[in-house]
N, C-alpha and C positions, 0 to 999 in steps of 0.2 A: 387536433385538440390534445390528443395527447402526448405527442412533441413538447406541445407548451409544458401540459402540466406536469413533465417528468423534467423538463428544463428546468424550471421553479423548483422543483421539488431538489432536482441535484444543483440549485445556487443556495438553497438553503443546507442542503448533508455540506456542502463543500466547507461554509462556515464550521457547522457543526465539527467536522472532523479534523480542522484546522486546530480548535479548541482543546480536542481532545489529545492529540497528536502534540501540541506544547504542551500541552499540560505533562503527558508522558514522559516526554524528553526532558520537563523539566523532574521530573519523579516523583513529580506528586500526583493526587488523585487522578485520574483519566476523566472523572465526571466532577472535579473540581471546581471549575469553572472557568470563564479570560482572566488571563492576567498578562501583564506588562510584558514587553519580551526583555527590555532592558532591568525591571528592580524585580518583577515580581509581585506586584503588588495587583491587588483584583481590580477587574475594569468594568466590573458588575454585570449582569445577566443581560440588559441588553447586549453586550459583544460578541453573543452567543449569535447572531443575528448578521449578515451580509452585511459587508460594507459596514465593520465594526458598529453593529444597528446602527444600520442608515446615518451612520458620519457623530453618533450619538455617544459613540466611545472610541474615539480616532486617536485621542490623546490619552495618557495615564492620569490620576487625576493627583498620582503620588510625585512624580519626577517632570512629568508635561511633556513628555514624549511620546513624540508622533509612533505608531503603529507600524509593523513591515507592509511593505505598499506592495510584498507579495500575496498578502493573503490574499487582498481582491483579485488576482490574476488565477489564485487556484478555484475558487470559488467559480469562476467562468468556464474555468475548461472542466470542471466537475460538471458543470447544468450543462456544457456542451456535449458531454460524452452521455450524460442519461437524456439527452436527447437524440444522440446518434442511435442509444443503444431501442428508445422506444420507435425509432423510425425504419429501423432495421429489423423489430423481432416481434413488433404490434401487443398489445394485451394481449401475456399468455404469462401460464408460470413459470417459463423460461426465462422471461424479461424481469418477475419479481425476485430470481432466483440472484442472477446478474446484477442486478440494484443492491442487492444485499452482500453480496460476496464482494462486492467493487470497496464498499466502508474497511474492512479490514485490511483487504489489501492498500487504499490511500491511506490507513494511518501507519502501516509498518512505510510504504515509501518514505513517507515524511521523517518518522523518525529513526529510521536507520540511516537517513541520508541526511541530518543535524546530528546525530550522534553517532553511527554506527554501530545502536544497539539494537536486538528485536527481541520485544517481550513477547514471553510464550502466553501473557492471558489475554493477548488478542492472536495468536496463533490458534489458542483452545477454541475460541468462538469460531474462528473461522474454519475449523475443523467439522466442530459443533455443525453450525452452517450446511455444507458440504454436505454432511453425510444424513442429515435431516433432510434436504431436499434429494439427496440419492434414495431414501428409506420410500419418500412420498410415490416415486418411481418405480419402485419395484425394488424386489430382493436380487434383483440380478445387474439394477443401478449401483446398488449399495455392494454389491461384492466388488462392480468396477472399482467403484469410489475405493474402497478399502485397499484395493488391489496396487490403484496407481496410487494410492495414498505411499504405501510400503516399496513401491518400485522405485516411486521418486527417494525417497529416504537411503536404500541402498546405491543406488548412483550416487549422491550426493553426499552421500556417506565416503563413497572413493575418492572422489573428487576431492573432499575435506584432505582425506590421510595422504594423496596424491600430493598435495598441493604444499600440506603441512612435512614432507621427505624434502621437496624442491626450494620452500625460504626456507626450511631450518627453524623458523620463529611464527609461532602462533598468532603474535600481536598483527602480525602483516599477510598472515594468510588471508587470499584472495576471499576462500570460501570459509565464514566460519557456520560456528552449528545451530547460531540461528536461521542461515540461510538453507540447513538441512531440511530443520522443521517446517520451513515456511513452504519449500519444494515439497513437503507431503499434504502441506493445507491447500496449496494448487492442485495438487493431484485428486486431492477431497472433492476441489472444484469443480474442476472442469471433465476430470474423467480422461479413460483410456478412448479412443488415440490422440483428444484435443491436448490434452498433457505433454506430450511430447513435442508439439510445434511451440508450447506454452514457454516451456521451461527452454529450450532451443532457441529462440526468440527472447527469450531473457540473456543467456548468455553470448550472444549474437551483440547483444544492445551494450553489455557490459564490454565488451571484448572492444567493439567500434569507438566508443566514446575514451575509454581505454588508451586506444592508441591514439586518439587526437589528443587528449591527454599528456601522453608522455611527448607528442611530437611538439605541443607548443610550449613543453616543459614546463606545464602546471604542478606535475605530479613526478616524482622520479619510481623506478623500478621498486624500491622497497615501500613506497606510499603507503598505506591502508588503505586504500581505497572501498567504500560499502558497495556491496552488491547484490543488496535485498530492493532499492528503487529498481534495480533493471528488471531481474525475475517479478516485482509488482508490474511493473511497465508490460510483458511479455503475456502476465496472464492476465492484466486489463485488455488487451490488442485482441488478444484471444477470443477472451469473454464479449467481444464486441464483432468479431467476423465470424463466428465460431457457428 
């Protein structure tokens, strides 16, 4: 039963945070509400809802265009993973912690990998987040939390200045300092020692897809390429075998 109802629960967040996530990208409010991917224009409160409510706002009602027919694909495998994740860790605060931490990290995926930006006031939450369920744990969670919060930021910290000596050009650095902060809100997360497969399995993901990448000559050496969906990717896998 509670498979189901965390299934349902993550095919409704996956809408939600789809909403949230254009809306971002697009720069406007975060809790704005749907609107058009193509004008812009609002698709009204039912959109907020699966399956643009239930097929209810498929089209814009400004231009008449049809809706990206990925959203229903993310929304699926959002209900699928908080279904893995309640079939894997059963009612505990473990599993509410994981539910919660998973929302900021799918809206920085999304919109760092449509824009290759990441905003720090869904870093702040997820921070926020983090260090409130380490506090609930004990003052010796919360020192981890803190701990691998700052370890992650100084690695990732070298890795920026590493990276920014070897392009010469900031616009194309692999790592920028969004991806710093966002390696300290995982660290929030998940804690010392799961932080370290977390963040290692992000760049593991970026590194692989990377060189299929360059090999089918999608992308060339100087690309931009974002690297905030893999580190999301790495501490969602985490967060789910962990």
């Amino acid at each position: 039963m509670l498979v189901v109802v965390l299934a349902i629960v993550g095919w409704f967040a996956g809408a939600a945070v789809w909403v949230v996530a254009h809306a971002q990208a697009a720069k406007r409010h975060p809790f704005g509400g749907p609107a058009c991917d193509a004008c812009g224009a609002p698709l009204g409160r039912l959109a907020w809802l699966p399956l643009f409510g239930f097929g209810m706002a498929r089209r814009c009602p400004a231009c008449g265009l049809s809706q990206s027919a990925l959203r229903p694909l993310f929304e699926v495998a959002v209900a699928a993973f908080f279904a893995l994740l309640a079939a894997r860790q059963g009612w505990s605060l473990d599993l509410l912690a994981a539910v919660l931490f998973s929302l900021p990290l799918l809206v920085i995926l999304l919109v760092d990998w449509w824009t290759k930006l990441i905003y720090t006031n869904v870093i702040g939450a997820g921070l926020l987040l983090g260090f409130g369920f380490s506090l609930i744990d004990g003052y010796r969670a919360l020192i981890n939390s803190l701990l691998s919060a700052t370890g992650a930021v100084l690695v990732f910290g070298l890795l920026f200045v590493l990276a920014a000596v070897v392009y010469r050009n900031v616009r194309v650095v692999p790592f920028g300092l969004g991806d710093v902060y966002l390696a300290a809100m995982i660290g929030a997360m998940v804690r010392y020692p799961a932080v370290v497969s977390a963040l290692f399995l992000g760049i593991f993901l970026a590194g692989f897809i990377l060189i299929l990448l360059l090999a089918t000559k999608r992308v060339s050496r100087r690309s931009a390429v974002p690297y905030g969906p893999f580190l999301c990717a790495g501490a969602l896998i985490t967060l789910l075998t962990n």
